[in-house]
NUTOR-63225 format. One record per residue (C-alpha): residue number from 1; residue in one letter; x, y, z. Coordinates in steps of 0.25 Angstrom, whole numbers, plus 5000, padded with zeros to 4 digits. Layout:
- resi,resn,u,v,w
- NUM,a,X,Y,Z
...
END
This chain:
- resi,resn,u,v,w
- 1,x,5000,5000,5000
- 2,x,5004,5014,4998
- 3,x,5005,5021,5011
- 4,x,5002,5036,5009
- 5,x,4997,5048,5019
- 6,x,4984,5053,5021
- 7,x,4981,5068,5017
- 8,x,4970,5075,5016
- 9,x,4963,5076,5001
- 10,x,4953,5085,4996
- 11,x,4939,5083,4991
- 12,x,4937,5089,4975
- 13,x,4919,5089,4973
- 14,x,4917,5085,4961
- 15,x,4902,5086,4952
- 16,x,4905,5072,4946
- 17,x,4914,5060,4943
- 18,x,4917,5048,4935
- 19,x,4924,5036,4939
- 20,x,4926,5022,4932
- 21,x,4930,5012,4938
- 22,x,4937,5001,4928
- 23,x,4944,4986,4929
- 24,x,4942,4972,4925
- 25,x,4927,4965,4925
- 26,x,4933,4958,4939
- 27,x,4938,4970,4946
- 28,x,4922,4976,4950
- 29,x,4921,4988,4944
- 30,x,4906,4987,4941
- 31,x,4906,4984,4957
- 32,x,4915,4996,4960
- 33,x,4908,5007,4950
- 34,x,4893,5002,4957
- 35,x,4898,5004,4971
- 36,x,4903,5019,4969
- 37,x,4892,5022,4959
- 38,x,4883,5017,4972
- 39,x,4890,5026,4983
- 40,x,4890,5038,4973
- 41,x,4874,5037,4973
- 42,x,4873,5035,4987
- 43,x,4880,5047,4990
- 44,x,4870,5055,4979
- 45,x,4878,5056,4966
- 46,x,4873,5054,4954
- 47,x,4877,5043,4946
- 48,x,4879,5037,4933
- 49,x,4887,5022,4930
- 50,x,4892,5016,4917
- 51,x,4897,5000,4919
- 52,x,4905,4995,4908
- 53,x,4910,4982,4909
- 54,x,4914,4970,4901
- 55,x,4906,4961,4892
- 56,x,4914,4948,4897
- 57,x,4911,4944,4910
- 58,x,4925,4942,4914
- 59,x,4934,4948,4905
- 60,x,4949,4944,4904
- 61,x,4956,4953,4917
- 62,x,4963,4965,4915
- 63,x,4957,4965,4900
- 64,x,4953,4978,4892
- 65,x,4939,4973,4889
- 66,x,4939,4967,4903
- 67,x,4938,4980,4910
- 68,x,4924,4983,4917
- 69,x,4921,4997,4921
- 70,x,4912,5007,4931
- 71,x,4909,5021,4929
- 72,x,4902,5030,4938
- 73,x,4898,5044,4936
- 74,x,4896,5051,4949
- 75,x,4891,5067,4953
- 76,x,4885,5076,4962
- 77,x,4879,5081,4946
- 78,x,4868,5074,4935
- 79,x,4875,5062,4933
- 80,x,4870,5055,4920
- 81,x,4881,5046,4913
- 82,x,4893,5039,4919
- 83,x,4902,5048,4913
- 84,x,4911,5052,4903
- 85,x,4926,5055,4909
- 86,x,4931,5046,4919
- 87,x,4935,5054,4932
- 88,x,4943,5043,4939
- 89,x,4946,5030,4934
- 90,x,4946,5017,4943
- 91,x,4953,5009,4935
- 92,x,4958,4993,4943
- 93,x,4967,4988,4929
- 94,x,4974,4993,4918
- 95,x,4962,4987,4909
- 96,x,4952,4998,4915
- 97,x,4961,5009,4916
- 98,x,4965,5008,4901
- 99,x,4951,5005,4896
- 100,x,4945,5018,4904
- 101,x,4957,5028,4904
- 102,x,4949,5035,4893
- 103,x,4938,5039,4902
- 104,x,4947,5047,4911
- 105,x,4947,5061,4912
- 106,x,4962,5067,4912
- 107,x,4967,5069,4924
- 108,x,4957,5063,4931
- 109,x,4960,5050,4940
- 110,x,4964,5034,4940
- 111,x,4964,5025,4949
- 112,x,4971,5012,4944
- 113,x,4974,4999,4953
- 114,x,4990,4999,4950
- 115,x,4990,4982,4953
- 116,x,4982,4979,4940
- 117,x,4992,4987,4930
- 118,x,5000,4975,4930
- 119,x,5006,4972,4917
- 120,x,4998,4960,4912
- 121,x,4985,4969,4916
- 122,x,4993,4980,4907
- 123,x,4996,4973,4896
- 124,x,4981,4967,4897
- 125,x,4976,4981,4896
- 126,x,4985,4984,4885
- 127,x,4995,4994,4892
- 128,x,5008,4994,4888
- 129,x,5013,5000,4899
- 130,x,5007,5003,4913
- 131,x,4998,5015,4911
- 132,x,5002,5019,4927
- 133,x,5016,5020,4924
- 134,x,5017,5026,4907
- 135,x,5012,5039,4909
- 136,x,5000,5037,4902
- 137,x,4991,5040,4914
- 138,x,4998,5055,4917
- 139,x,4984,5061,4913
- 140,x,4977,5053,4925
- 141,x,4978,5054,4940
- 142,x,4980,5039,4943
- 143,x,4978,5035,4956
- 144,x,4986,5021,4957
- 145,x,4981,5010,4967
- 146,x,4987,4998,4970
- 147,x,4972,4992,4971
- 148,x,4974,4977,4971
- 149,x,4985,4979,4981
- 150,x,4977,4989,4990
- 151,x,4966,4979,4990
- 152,x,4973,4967,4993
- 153,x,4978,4974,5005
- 154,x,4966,4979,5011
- 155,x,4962,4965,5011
- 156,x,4973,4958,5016
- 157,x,4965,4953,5029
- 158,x,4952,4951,5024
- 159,x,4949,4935,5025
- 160,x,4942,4926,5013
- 161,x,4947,4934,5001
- 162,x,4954,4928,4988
- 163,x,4962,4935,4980
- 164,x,4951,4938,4968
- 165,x,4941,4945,4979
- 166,x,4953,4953,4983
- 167,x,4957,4959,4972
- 168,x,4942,4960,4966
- 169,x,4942,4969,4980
- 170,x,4950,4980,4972
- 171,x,4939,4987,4966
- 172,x,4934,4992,4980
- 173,x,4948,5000,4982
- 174,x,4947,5006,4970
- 175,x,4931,5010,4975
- 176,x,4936,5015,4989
- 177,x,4947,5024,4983
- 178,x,4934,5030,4972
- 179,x,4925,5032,4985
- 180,x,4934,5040,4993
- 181,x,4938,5048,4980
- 182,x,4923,5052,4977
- 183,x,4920,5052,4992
- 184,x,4911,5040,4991
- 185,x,4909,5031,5005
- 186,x,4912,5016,5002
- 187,x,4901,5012,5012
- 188,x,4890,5010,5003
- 189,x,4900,5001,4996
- 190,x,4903,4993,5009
- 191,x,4888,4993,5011
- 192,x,4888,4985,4996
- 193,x,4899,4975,5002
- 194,x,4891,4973,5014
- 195,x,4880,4968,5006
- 196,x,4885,4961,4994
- 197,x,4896,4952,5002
- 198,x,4886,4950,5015
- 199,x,4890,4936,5016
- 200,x,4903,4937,5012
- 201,x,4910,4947,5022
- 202,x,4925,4947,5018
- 203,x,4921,4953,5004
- 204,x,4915,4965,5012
- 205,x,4926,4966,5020
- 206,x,4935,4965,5008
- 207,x,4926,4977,4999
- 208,x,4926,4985,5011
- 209,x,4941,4986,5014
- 210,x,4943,4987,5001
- 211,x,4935,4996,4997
- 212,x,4939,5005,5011
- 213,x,4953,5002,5007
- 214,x,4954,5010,4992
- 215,x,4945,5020,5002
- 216,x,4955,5024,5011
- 217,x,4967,5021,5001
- 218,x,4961,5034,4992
- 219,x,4960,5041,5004
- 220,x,4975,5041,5008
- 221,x,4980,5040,4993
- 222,x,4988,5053,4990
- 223,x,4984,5050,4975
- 224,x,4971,5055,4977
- 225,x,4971,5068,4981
- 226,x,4958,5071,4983
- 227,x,4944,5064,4983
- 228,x,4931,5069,4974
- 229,x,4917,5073,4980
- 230,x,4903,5072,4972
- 231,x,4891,5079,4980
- 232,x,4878,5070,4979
- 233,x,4870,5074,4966
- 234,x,4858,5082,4966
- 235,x,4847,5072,4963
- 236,x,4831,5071,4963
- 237,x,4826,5068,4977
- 238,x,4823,5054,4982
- 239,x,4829,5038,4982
- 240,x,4841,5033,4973
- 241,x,4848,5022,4970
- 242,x,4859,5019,4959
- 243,x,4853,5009,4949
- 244,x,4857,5002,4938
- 245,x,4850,5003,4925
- 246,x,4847,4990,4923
- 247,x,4841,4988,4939
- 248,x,4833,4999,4935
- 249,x,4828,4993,4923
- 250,x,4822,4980,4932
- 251,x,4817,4991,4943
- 252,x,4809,4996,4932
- 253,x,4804,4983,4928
- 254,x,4799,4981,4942
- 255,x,4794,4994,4945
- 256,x,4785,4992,4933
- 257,x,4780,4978,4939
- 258,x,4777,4984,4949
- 259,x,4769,4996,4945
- 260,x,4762,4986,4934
- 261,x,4759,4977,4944
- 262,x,4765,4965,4936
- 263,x,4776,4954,4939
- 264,x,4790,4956,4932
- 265,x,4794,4948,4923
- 266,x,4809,4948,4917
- 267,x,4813,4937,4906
- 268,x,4827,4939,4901
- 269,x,4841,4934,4898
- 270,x,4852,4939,4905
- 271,x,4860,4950,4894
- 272,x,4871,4961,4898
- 273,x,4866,4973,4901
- 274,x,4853,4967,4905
- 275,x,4855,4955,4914
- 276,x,4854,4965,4927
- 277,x,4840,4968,4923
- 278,x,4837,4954,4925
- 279,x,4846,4952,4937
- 280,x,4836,4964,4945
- 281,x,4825,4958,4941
- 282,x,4828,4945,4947
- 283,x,4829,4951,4963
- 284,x,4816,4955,4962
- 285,x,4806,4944,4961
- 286,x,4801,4949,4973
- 287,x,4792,4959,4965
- 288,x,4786,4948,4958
- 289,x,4799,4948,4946
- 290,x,4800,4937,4938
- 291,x,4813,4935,4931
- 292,x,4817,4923,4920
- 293,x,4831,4922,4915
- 294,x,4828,4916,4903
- 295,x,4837,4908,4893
- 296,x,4836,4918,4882
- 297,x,4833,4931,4877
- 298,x,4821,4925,4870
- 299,x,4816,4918,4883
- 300,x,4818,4932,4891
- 301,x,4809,4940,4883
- 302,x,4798,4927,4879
- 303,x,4799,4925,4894
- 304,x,4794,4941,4897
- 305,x,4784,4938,4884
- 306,x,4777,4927,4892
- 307,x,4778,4936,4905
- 308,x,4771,4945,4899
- 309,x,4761,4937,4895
- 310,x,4757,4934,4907
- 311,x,4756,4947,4912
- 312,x,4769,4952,4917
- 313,x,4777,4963,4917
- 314,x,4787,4955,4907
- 315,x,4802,4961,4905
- 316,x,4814,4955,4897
- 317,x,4829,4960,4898
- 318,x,4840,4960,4888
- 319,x,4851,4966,4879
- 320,x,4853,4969,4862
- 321,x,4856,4955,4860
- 322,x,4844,4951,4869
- 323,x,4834,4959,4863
- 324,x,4838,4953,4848
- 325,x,4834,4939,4854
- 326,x,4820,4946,4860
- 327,x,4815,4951,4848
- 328,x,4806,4941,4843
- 329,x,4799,4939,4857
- 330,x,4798,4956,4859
- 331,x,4789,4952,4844
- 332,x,4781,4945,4852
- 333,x,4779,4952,4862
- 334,x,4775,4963,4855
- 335,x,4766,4955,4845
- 336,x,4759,4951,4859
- 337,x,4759,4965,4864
- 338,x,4763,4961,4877
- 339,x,4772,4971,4887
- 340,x,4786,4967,4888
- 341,x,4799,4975,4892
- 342,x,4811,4972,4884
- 343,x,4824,4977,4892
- 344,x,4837,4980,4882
- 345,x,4849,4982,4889
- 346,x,4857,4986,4876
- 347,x,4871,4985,4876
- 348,x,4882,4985,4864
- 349,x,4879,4976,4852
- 350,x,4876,4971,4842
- 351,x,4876,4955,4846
- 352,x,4883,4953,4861
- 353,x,4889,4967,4858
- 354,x,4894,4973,4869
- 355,x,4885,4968,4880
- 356,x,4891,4977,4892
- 357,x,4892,4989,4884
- 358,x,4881,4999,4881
- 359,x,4874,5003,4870
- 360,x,4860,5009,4863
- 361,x,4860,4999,4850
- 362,x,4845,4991,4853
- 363,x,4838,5002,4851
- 364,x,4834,4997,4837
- 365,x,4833,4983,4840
- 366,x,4823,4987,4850
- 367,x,4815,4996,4840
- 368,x,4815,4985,4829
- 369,x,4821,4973,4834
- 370,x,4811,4963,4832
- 371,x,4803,4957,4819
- 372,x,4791,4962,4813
- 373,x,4785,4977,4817
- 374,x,4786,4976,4833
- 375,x,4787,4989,4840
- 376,x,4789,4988,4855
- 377,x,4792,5001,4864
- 378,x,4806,5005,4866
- 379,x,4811,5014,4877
- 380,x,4824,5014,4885
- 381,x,4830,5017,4897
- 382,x,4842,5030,4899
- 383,x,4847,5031,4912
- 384,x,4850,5019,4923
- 385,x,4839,5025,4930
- 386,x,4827,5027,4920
- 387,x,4828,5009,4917
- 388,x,4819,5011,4929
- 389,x,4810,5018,4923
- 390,x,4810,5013,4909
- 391,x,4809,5000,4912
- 392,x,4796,5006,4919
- 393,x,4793,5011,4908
- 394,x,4795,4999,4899
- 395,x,4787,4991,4908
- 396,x,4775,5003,4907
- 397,x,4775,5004,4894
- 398,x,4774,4988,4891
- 399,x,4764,4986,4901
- 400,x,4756,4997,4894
- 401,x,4757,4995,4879
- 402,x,4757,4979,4879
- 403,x,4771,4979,4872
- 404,x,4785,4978,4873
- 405,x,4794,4988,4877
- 406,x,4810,4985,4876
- 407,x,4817,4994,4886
- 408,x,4832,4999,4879
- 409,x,4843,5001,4890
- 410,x,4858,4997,4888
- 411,x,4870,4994,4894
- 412,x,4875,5009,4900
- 413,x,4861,5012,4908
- 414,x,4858,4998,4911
- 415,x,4873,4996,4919
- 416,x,4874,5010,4924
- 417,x,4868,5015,4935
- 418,x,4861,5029,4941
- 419,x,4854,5035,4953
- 420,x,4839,5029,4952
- 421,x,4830,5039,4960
- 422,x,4821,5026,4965
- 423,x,4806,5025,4959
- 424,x,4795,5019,4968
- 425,x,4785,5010,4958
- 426,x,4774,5021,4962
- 427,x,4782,5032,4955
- 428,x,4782,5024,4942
- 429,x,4771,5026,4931
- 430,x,4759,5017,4932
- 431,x,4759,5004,4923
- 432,x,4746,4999,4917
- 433,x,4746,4985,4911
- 434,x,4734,4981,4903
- 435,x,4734,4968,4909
- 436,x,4718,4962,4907
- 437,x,4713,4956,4921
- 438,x,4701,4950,4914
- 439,x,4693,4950,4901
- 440,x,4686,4961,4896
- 441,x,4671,4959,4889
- 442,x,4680,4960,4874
- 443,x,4694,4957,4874
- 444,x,4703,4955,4864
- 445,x,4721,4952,4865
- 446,x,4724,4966,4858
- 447,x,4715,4975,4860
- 448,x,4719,4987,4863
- 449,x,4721,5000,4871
- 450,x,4717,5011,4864
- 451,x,4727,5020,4866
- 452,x,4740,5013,4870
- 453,x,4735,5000,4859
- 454,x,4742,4991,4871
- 455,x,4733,4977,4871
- 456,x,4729,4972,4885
- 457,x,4737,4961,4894
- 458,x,4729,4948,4892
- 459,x,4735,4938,4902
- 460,x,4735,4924,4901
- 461,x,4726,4917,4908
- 462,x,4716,4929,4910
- 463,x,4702,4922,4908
- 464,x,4695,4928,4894
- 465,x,4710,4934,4889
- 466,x,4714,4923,4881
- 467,x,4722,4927,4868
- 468,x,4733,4924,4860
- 469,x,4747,4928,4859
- 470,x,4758,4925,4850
- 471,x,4768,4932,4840
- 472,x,4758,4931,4829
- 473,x,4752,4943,4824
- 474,x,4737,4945,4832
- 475,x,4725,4949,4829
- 476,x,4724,4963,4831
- 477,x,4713,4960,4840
- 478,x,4710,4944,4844
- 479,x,4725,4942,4845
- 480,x,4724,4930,4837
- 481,x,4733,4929,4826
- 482,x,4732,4936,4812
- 483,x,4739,4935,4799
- 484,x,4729,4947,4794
- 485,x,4739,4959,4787
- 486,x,4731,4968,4791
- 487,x,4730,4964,4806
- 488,x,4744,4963,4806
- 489,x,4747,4976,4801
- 490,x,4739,4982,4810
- 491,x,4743,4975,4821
- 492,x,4757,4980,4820
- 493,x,4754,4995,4818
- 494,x,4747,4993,4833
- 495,x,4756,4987,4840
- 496,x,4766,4997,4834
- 497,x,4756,5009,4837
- 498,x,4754,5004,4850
- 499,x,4769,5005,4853
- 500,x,4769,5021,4846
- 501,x,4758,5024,4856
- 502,x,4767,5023,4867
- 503,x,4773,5037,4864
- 504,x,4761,5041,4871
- 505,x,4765,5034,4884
- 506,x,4779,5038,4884
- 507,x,4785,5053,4889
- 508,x,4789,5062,4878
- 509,x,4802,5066,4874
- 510,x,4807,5079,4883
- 511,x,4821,5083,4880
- 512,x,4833,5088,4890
- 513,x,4839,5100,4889
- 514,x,4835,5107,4876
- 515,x,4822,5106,4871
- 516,x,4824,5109,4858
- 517,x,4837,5118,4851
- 518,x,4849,5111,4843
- 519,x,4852,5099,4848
- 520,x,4844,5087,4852
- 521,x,4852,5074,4859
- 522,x,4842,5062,4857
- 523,x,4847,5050,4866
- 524,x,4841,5037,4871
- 525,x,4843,5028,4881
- 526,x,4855,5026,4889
- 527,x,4861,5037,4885
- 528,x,4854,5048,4892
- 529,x,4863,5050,4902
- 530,x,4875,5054,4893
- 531,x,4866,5061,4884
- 532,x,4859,5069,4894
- 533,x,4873,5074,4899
- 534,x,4879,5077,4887
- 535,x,4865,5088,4883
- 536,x,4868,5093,4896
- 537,x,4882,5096,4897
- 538,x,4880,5104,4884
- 539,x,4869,5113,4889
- 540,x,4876,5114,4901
- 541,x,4888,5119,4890
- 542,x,4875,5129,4885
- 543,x,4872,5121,4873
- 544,x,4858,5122,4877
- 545,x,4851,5118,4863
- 546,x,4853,5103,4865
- 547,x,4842,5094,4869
- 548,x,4842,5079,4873
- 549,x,4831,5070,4871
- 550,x,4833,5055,4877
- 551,x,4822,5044,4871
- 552,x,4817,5034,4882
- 553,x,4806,5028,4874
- 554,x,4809,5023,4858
- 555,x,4799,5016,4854
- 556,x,4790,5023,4852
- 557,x,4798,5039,4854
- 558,x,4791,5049,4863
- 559,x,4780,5055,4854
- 560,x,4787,5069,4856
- 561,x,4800,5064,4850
- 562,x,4799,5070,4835
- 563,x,4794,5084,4841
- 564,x,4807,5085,4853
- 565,x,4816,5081,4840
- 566,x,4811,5092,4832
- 567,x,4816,5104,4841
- 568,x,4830,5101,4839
- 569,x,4839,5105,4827
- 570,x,4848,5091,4829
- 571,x,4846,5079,4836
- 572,x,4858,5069,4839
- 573,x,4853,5056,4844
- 574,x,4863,5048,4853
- 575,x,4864,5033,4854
- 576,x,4873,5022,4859
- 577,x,4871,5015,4845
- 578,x,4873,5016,4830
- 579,x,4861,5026,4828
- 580,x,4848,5019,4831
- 581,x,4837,5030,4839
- 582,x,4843,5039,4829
- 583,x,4837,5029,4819
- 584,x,4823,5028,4826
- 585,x,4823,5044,4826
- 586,x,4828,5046,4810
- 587,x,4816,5037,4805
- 588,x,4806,5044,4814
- 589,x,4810,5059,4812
- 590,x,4815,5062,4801
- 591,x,4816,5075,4799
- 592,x,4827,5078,4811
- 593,x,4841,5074,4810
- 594,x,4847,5065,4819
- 595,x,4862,5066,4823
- 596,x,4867,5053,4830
- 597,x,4877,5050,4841
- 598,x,4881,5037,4842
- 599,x,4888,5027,4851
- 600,x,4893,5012,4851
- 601,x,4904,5010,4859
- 602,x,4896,5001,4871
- 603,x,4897,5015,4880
- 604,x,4890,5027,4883
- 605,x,4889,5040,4878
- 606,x,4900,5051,4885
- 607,x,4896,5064,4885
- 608,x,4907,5071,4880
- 609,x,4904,5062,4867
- 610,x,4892,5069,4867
- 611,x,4894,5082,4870
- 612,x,4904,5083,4859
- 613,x,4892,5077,4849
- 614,x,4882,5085,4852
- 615,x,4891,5098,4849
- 616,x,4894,5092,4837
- 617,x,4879,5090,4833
- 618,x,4876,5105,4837
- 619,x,4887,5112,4830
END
């Protein structure tokens, strides 16, 4: 250990701050980004997380592609993205420092564990020299830390260790020396170790020194010469918790169960980024859930068909790849006109792609995806946060038009996490279901509401509500099968006027910022954040004649759409794709010009990109 003397340090405020945290797949950076993200919420910042991890379940140690990552944005300001500069890098092998150095601001700070940069973990990272000792880092303050060693001897008398729990015990030095830089309390994090390692008390003992270890070792260290404070943020009165997107996503579900007063039903197959959805869902069959891992894609979504059915409030999970496999069964469920929620976790494709990396490319698949004309609603998700409420809103809108609605999140919101101001089931929207209790006088299988066109919810076994189902064309109004042209053509403008008719159950469009002038910034999905930061720091910069417009709900568009286009000179429209909503808005008004921004690099938008485009479209 180095021995050094105590001295008093200053304390610099700060408005915000990002840190990433970097190392192999094994060294629990997820774990170690989590836990900080927690404690920073608890102490009333804002906060906004981007995971980044490897498609390989294990890849090879020390390896470029190997390396898994954590970044947490944190501020006593709006926090809406993750970040684009990295203020202090956490980086525990050569691997993460080399595949992140990037990121970092010059002059701001590295902290590096000195026992990795060995050189086979070097030369696996494809240095050619040690990059502590070539001069290459002299625009960095490097903070150097013997980690592994520090670790091993904080643990020295702790009984029932190995080796491998250890040295996996690193990651917590690296965590204490971050908290008592950023004046963070470790308790909450020793709180976490109470409870995960309850029946296994030398791991919490092991944590704990560890993690009080890099604490007090930060606080002696000449290196640092001072530590960093960021006040509580400003927020909306009331009760918050940190919450992952795709937790939110299953909350939704249930908060939808309940307000409907229906039994969940989840069919699905296990796919990255989606799985978690499924895992949530599972703990809570206490509210009447039911859950079926099925074999297959096909089996997840047939199950949910058959759920549906019989009268439940019917729900299948997946990603791209997934959805492909769905498609025949989503026909049928939309020739049956029977409500079912679609989840699509998108992620990098085409085929198995890049299933940890993020990206906006289903949107068409999801418009169009399927044989036949068969419109179904699309809406997606923007924010961590709002796959509560969207889910809601998926469910709602199902439950009440009789069809299926596929909800689009992806990979970036889904593994991200944001403060969640807690919504009790009484402050949601109500939910109707056109479930029949018994017969009426005259009933026939697709009859139909007069404004909405939605059929009602026969259920099997309901005396006097016999029918039939299948993916053969129906009888516009018996249900029973029909080969007549003419039925069948008008068959299918009802069920696709049924789905327009939706626009008049949906909020219109309102835009931030500007409400009309030069410059309209069209975005959707999971990149509202970015976007919505990017406007704002240029009308903060007095470009005040930029508007941002972020689309929710696809299919159908918000009725208001074509009018809130019209009051701006340009429009560019942002994607994490090739070009597709910019596709959608072409064919449907075609007398504006549509600019594009596109993105395909399995990341997010950074918002310095994004400035610098939106000046180039306004000059």
């Amino acid at each position: 250990m180095i021995n050094v003397k105590s001295k008093k340090k200053e304390s610099t405020a700060l408005e915000a701050v990002v840190i990433r945290f970097v190392g192999d797949s094994g060294d629990g950076m997820q774990l170690t980004g989590t836990q900080f993200t927690d404690t920073s919420a608890m102490f009333g910042n804002d906060v906004a997380t981007f995971p980044n991890y490897p498609s390989e379940i294990r890849a090879p140690q020390g390896s470029l592609y190997g390396v898994s990552g954590y970044q947490v944005h944190i501020g006593s300001i709006e926090v809406s993205t993750p970040g684009d500069n990295v203020d202090l890098l956490v980086a525990m092998n050569p691997a993460g420092l080399k595949t992140n150095l990037y990121a970092v601001k010059p002059g701001h700070t590295l902290i590096v564990d000195t026992d990795s940069f060995t050189k086979k973990n070097l030369e696996k990272a494809h240095y050619s020299s040690s990059p502590l000792e070539d001069g290459s880092l002299h625009n960095y303050r490097i903070i150097e830390v013997s980690m592994t060693s520090l670790t091993k001897e904080a643990l020295r008398d702790v009984k029932g260790l190995d080796n491998k729990t250890i040295n996996r015990s690193k990651n917590m030095f690296a965590l204490g020396m971050v908290y008592w830089m950023y004046h963070r309390s470790p308790e909450h994090t020793i709180d976490f170790f109470r409870k995960k390692f309850a029946k296994q008390p030398e791991l919490v003992e092991a944590n704990t020194k560890v993690l009080n270890a890099g604490y007090y070792y930060a606080e002696t260290l000449e290196l640092i010469p001072n530590s960093y404070n960021i006040a509580p943020a400003k927020m909306t009165p009331g009760t918050y918790r940190v919450i992952m997107g795709n937790t939110a996503t299953a909350w939704g579900f249930l908060a939808a169960a309940e307000k409907s007063g229906l039994n969940l039903f989840l069919g699905s197959y296990p796919i990255t980024p989606a799985s978690e959805i499924l895992h949530e869902l599972v703990k809570h069959k206490h509210f009447g859930v039911k859950t079926l891992q099925a074999e297959d894609e096909i089996a997840g979504i047939t199950s949910a068909i058959g759920a549906s059915f019989a009268g439940s409030l019917a729900v299948t999970t997946t990603s791209g790849p997934g959805l492909a496999l769905k498609g025949e069964a989503l026909g049928l469920a939309m020739m049956v006109e029977l409500p079912l929620v679609v989840v699509n976790v998108q992620r990098g494709g085409p085929s198995t792609g890049l299933p940890t990396k993020t990206e906006q490319s289903d949107l068409l698949q999801a418009m169009y995806g399927r044989n036949g004309e068969s419109p179904v609603i699309v809406i997606a998700a923007s924010t961590p946060a709002n796959c509560y409420n969207f889910a809601y809103q998926a469910a709602k809108l199902a439950l009440e038009h009789m069809t299926p609605v596929i909800l689009l999140t992806d990979g970036y919101i889904a593994n991200g996490s944001a403060p969640w101001k807690i919504q009790s089931v009484d402050e949601m929207p109500e939910i109707k279901h056109r479930i029949l209790k018994e017969a009426p006088e005259t009933w026939h299988p697709y009859d139909r509401d007069e404004e909405t066109l939605a059929r009602n919810w026969a259920i099997p076994g309901t005396a006097g509500l016999e029918h039939r189902v299948g993916g053969l064309e129906k009888d516009g109004t018996t249900g029973n099968v029909s080969y007549v042209p003419e039925n069948h053509e008008t068959m299918v403008k009802v069920r696709a006027e049924k789905v327009r008719r939706v626009q008049e159950y949906i909020p219109e469009i309102v835009p931030e910022f500007a409400q009309e002038g030069e410059l309209l910034v069209i975005g959707w999905g999971g990149t509202y954040g970015a976007l919505h930061t990017a406007v704002k720091q240029l009308h903060e910069e007095g470009i005040r004649s930029i508007g941002f417009a972020h689309f929710n709900y696809i299919n159908p568009l918000p009725k208001n759409t074509g009018q809130v286009i019209g009051r701006f000179k340009k429009c560019v429209v942002c994607e994490l794709n090739n070009g597709q909503f910019v596709q959608l808005l072409r064919t449907r008004f075609t007398e504006q010009d549509f600019y594009q921004y596109n993105k395909i690099q399995g990341l997010p938008f950074g918002n310095e990109e994004l400035v610098q485009k939106f000046k180039q479209v306004l000059a």
